[in-house]
N, C-alpha and C positions, 0 to 999 in steps of 0.2 A: 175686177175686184172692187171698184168702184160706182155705184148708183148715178146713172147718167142728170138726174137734174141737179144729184150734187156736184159733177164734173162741172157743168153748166154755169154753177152760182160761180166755182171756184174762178173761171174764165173770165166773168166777170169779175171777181174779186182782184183777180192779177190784171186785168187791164186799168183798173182804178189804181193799182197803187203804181202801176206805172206810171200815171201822171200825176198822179196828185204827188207821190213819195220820190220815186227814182228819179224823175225826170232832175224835179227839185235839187235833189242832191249830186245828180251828175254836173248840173249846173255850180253848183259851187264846188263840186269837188271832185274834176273827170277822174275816170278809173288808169292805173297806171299805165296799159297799154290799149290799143286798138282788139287786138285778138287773143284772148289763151287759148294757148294748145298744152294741149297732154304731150308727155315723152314722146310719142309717134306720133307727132305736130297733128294729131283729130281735134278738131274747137272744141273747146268747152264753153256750155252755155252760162247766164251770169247765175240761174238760178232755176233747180229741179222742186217739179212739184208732180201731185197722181196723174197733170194731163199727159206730162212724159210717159206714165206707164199704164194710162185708161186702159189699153187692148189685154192686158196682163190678166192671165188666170193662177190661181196662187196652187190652185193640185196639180195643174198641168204645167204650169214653168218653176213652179219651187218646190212645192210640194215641204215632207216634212226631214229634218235631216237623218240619212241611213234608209230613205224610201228614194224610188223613182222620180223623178231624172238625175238626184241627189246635187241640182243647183245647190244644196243649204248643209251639204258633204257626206262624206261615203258611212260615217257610225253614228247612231243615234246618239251618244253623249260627248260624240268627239274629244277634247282633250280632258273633259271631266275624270271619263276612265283614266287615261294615265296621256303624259306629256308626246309630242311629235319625237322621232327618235331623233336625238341630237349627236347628227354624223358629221364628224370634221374631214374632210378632205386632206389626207395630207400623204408624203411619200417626196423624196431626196435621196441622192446619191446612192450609197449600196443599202443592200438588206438591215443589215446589222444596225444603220444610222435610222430607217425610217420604224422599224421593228422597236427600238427604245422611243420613239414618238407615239407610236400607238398605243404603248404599255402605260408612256405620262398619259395621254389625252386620255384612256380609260381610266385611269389614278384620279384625275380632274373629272370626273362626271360623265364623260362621254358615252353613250349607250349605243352606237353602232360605228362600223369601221368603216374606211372610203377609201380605197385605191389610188393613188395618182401613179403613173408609170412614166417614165422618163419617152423623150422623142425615140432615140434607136428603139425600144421594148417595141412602141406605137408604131414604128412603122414594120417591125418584124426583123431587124438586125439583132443580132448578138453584140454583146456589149466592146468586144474587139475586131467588129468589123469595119474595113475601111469607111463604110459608110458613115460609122458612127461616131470617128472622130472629133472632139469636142463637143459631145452634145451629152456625155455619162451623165447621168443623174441631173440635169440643170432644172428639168421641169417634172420630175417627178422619181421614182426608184426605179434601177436599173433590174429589169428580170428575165434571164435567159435560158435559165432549165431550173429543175424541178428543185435541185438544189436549192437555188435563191429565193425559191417560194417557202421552202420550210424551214430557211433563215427570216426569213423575210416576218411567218406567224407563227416563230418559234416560243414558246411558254405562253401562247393564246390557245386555248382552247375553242376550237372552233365547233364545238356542238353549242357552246354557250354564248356567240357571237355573230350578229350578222355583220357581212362583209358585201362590201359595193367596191367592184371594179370597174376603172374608168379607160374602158380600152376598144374596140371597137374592128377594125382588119382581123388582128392576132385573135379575137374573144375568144373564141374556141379553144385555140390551145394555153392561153392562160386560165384560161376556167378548169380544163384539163391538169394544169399544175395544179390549182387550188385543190380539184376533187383528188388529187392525186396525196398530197400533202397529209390533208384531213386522214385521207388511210392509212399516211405514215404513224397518225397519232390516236388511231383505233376507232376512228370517226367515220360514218356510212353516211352514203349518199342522199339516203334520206333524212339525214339529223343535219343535214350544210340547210342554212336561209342566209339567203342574202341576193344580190341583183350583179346580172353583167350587163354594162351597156350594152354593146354590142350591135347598134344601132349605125348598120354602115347607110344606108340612105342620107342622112344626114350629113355624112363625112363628102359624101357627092358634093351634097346642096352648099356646105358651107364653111366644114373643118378642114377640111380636103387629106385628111387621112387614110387614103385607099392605098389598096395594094392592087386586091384584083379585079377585076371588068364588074360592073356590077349584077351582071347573072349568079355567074361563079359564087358572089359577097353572100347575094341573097338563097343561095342553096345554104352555104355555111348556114346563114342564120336562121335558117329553118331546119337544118340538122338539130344544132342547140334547142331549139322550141320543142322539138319532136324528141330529142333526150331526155330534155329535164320535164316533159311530163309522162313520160315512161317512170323517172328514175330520181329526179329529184323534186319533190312534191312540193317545197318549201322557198325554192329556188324560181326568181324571175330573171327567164334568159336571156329578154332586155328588158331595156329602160328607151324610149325613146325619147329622143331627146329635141327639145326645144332651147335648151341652155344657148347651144354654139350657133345656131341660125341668130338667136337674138344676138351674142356676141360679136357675130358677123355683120352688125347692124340693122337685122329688122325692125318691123315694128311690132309691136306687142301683138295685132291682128295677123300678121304674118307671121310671127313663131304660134302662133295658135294653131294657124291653119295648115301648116305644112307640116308640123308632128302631127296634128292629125290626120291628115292625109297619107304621110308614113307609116306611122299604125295601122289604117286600116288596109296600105300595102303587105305591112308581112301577114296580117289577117288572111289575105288571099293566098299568099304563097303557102302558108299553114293548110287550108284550105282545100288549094289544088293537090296537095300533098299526100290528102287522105285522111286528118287531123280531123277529131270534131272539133267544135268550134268551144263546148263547154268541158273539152278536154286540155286546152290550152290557154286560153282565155283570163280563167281569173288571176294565171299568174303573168300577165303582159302589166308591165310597170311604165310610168313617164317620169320625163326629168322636165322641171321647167326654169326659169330665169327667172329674180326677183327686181326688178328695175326699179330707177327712183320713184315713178310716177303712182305716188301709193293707192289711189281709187281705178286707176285706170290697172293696174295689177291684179287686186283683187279678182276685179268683173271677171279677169283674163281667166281665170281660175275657174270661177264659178261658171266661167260661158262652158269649158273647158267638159267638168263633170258631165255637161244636159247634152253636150252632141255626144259625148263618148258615148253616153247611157242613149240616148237615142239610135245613133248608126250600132252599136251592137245590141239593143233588142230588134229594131225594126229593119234594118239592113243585111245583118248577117243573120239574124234568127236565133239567136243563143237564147235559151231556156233560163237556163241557170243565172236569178239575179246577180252574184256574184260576179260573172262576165260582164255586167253591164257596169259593177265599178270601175271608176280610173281611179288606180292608187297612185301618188308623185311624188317625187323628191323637187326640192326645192334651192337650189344654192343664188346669194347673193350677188350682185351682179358686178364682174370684173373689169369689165369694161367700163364700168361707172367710176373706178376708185382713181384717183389722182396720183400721181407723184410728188406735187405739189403740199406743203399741209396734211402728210401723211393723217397725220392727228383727226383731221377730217374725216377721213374717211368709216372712223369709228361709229360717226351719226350715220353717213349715208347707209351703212351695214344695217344700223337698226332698227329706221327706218323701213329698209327692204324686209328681213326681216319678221318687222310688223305685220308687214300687209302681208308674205308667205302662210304668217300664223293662221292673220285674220281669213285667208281667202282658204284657209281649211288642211294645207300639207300634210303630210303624213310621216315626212323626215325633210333634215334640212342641214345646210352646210352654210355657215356666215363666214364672208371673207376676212380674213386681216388685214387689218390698216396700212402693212409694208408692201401687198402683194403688186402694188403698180412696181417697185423696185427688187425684189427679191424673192423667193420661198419666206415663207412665213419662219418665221423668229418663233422658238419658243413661248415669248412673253406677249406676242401679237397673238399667236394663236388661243392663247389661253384666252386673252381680252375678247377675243372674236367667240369663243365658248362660254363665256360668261353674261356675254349679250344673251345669248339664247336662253341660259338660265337664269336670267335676272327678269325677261319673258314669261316665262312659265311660271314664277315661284312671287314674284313682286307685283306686274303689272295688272292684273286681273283679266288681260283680255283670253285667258284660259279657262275663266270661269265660266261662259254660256259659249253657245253655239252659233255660231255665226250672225255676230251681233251686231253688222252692216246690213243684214239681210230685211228688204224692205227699204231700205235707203234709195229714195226717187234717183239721186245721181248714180249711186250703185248696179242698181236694177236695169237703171238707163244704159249705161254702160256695156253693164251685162249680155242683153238685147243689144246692141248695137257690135258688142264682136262677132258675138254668134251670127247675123247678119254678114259681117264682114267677111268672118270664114267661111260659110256657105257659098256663098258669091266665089269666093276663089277653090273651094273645092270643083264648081263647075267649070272653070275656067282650066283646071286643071284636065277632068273629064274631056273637055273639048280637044283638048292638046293629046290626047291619047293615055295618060295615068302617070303615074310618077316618074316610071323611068324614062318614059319620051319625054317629058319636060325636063327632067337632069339631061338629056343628050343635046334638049337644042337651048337651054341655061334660061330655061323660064324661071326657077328660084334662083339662081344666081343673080338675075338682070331685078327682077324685083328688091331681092337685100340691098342690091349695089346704088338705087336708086335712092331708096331709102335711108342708106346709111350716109349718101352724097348730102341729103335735105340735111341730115339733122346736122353734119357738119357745118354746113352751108351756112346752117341757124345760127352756128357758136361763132362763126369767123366774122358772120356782121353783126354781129351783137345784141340779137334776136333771144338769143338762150345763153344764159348764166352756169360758169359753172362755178364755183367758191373757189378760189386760189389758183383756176389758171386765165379765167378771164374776167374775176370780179373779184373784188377785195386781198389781190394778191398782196405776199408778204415774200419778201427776200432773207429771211432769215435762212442761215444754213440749218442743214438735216439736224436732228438731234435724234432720232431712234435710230435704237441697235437691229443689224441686221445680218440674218443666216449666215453662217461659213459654213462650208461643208469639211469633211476631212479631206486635206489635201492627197492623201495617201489613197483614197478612198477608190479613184481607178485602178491603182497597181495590183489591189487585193483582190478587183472582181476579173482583174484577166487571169493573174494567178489561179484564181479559183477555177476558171473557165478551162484553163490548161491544163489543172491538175483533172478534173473531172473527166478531160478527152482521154488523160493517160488512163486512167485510174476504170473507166467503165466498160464493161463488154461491148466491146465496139460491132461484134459480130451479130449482138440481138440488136444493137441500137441497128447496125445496116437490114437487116430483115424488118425489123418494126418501119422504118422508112418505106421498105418496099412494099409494104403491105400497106399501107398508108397512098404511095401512089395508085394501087391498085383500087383502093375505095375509091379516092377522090374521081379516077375513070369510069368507073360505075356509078350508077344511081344509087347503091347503098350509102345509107349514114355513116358519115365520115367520123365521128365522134368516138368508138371503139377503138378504130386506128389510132384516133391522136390521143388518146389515153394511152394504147399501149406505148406509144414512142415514147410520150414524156416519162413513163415510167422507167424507161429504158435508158432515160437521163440523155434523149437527144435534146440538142437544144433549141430555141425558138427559132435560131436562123436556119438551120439543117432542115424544120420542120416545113416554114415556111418557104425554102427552096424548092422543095418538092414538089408544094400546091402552085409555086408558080411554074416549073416547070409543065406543071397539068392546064393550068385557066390562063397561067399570062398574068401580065400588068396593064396596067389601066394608066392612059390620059388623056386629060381633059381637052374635049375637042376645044378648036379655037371656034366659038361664040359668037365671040364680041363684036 
């Protein structure tokens, strides 16, 4: 990009002002530490110019934005045509409670819906099973048959709404609810848009939300891919996700490189399956983490788009440009928010954020200020969606396209994850592909490492955090925070009891049987668990079956 004697002149120009300028001024005024590091303690230099990024070609590494490699993002006007969809994450206790949360957060501006399901749902219990003992609704809505789902999107309209589910083991048969639902309310399968995570690789590497062995995970989730591009056009049947690896303490290079090395996992399993690649493809969705470190974010983003678009034209061979975008969701990062200074956590939100907008998202979820203490408070959550529209509609950075782009430190960055992820896509390679590295905890041992430094950073007082290791403040709490209804378990066993009495228990036991009989076959499991749910079996009767077929899964000892 660059004319080599003007690199030349610049080189000297930066060596002169190192001594005549910098030196000078270090001298009477050193810089406040020895080293900065970014969020994933990588140095940052004191000062980015074109030598950083002499080797850079502008059609082959940026190009323009909505062209090839789409470093500068996936639509040519990006948010000019219209705003990132603003999807609030939310979901408590029963149906009934998080159902009036989605009706306010679309009253308040909201333009797309987010799942949260409670642990028993996530792990495939039924809401009165022994398992599930004090865990009803704590971190998200409790959903056990098809009932609670069309409590759950009762006076929503779901041809006119997309819907993002955050569940991952179960995804099959709560997407099954969902499509199921929809046809209570005269809605086809091809009018549902909206995204299931579904994303069990990741629950290996980091969440550890498994159920079964991760063969068995990943047939399910190529079932899904192979249904919804038969049947639902509109529909991404996941999202993979990078959120919970960073949550887990990676570094911004390693949630890079291990969603994408998961992506291009179920690529293959699609693949061996029989799938073309531009028959599934354009609807394969990512989730990523929005961290404090706001240049080092971005790059993450923009490294992001140019391998996606690389490994699926030149890797897998897909035709269809649309295969080569990565669309993503973006949520701010939870593991950043304090309990301390709630109030704080307001900036670090918009902040992140910023740089989700800046580095190009396509939807996004901004935390609440209480979430280190509670489910989100009605009035947090609103505060947290108002960030987002006070983004789009005040701050101007909506008005151009990726207005970082060209930035020596940006760029530099940029180039420097995508480096980083390559290096460990090969390392993975070596190690046999993703699932041999989840059996002998090479993404395990990596996060663990990772997230050991940066603690490591805070406890000698290396890194800063506002209110729990600088500028603390002992005032007691003053925001209000979530109740749930205390009544609110007796009603979903009731309901749970009344539905066993009340439903034809003789189609629900045939639909079961027929379900075990998929799951033993090679045929697509997805007919089956549509008819059960229809049949008003419930999650846990469902997900009994498929363990009695594949097993459970744990995690070897590693360590």
């Amino acid at each position: 990009m660059f004319d080599q004697e003007k690199l030349d002149a610049l080189r000297q120009s930066l060596d002169e002002w190192t001594k005549k300028t910098l030196n000078q001024t270090l001298t009477r005024l050193p810089e406040r530490r020895e080293q900065f590091l970014t969020t994933s303690s990588e140095p940052v230099n004191r000062l980015y110019t074109p030598l950083d990024i002499a080797d850079m070609d502008y059609l082959r590494d940026m190009s323009m934005p909505g062209e090839y490699p789409y470093t500068r993002g996936v639509h040519p006007t990006l948010y000019r045509g219209r705003p990132w969809t603003m999807r609030m994450f939310a979901g408590f206790g029963t149906a009934e409670e998080t159902n009036q949360r989605f009706r306010y957060l679309l009253d308040q501006g909201q333009t797309g819906l987010s799942t949260a399901f409670d642990l028993p749902t996530l792990m495939g219990y039924d809401s009165d099973a022994p398992e599930a003992l004090g865990e009803f609704g704590k971190c998200g809505v409790a959903v056990s048959s098809l009932k609670d789902m069309e409590i759950l999107f009762k006076d929503i309209p779901l041809d006119q709404v997309s819907t993002s589910m955050t569940i991952n083991s179960p995804a099959a048969v709560t997407w099954a609810m969902y499509i199921a639902a929809a046809e209570k309310q005269g809605v086809g399968q091809d009018q549902l848009r909206g995204t299931t995570q579904n994303d069990i690789l990741k629950e290996y590497i980091a969440q550890k939300e498994y159920i079964f062995p991760p063969k068995p995970s990943m047939r399910l989730v190529t079932d899904t891919i192979e249904y919804g591009s038969q049947h639902l056009p509109m529909w991404n049947t996941i999202s993979i996700s990078g959120y919970h690896i960073r949550e887990a303490g990676s570094t911004a290079a390693q949630e890079l490189a291990f969603t994408l090395a998961d992506g291009m996992e179920y690529v293959r399993w699609a693949l061996e399956r029989g799938l073309e690649i531009d028959d599934f493809a354009p609807r394969l969705s990512f989730f990523f983490n929005a961290h404090n470190d706001f240049f080092e974010e971005i790059a993450k983003y923009r490294a992001a788009r140019r391998i996606w678009a690389q490994e699926m034209r030149h890797t897998f061979k897909a035709q269809n440009p649309r295969s080569w975008l990565m669309r993503f969701h973006t949520q701010t990062a939870g593991v950043s928010l304090s309990a301390q200074q709630p109030e704080t956590n307001i900036v670090r939100v918009a902040i992140q954020a910023l740089a989700a907008v800046l580095g190009g998202t396509q939807s996004l979820h901004t935390n609440s200020m209480d979430e280190a203490l509670a489910l989100p408070s009605e009035h947090a959550a609103t505060i947290a969606l108002r960030t987002q529209q006070i983004l789009a509609e005040e701050s101007g950075v909506a008005n151009t396209i990726d207005p970082l782009g060209g930035s020596y430190y940006v760029e530099t960055l940029t180039n420097r994850m995508e480096a980083q992820a390559r290096e460990y896509f090969s390392r993975i390679e070596e190690l046999g592909g993703v699932l041999p590295c989840i059996e002998v905890g090479f993404f395990q041992r990596e996060i663990h490492e990772a997230a050991y430094r940066y603690q490591r950073e805070i406890d000698d007082g290396e890194r800063f955090i506002v209110g729990v290791n600088a500028f603390n403040d002992e005032a007691p709490l003053s925001i209000p925070l979530l109740e749930m209804d205390p009544q609110g378990y007796q009603r979903q066993a009731d309901r749970l009891n009344e539905l066993r009495r009340s439903r034809d228990n003789g189609a629900v036991g045939q639909a079961l049987d027929q379900l075990r009989i998929a799951c033993s076959s090679t045929k697509n499991t997805m007919p089956a668990i549509l008819d059960a749910v229809r049949a008003y079996a419930t999650l846990g009767e469902i997900i009994n079956v498929m363990k009695k077929v594949f097993g459970t899964y744990e995690e070897p000892n590693w360590i």
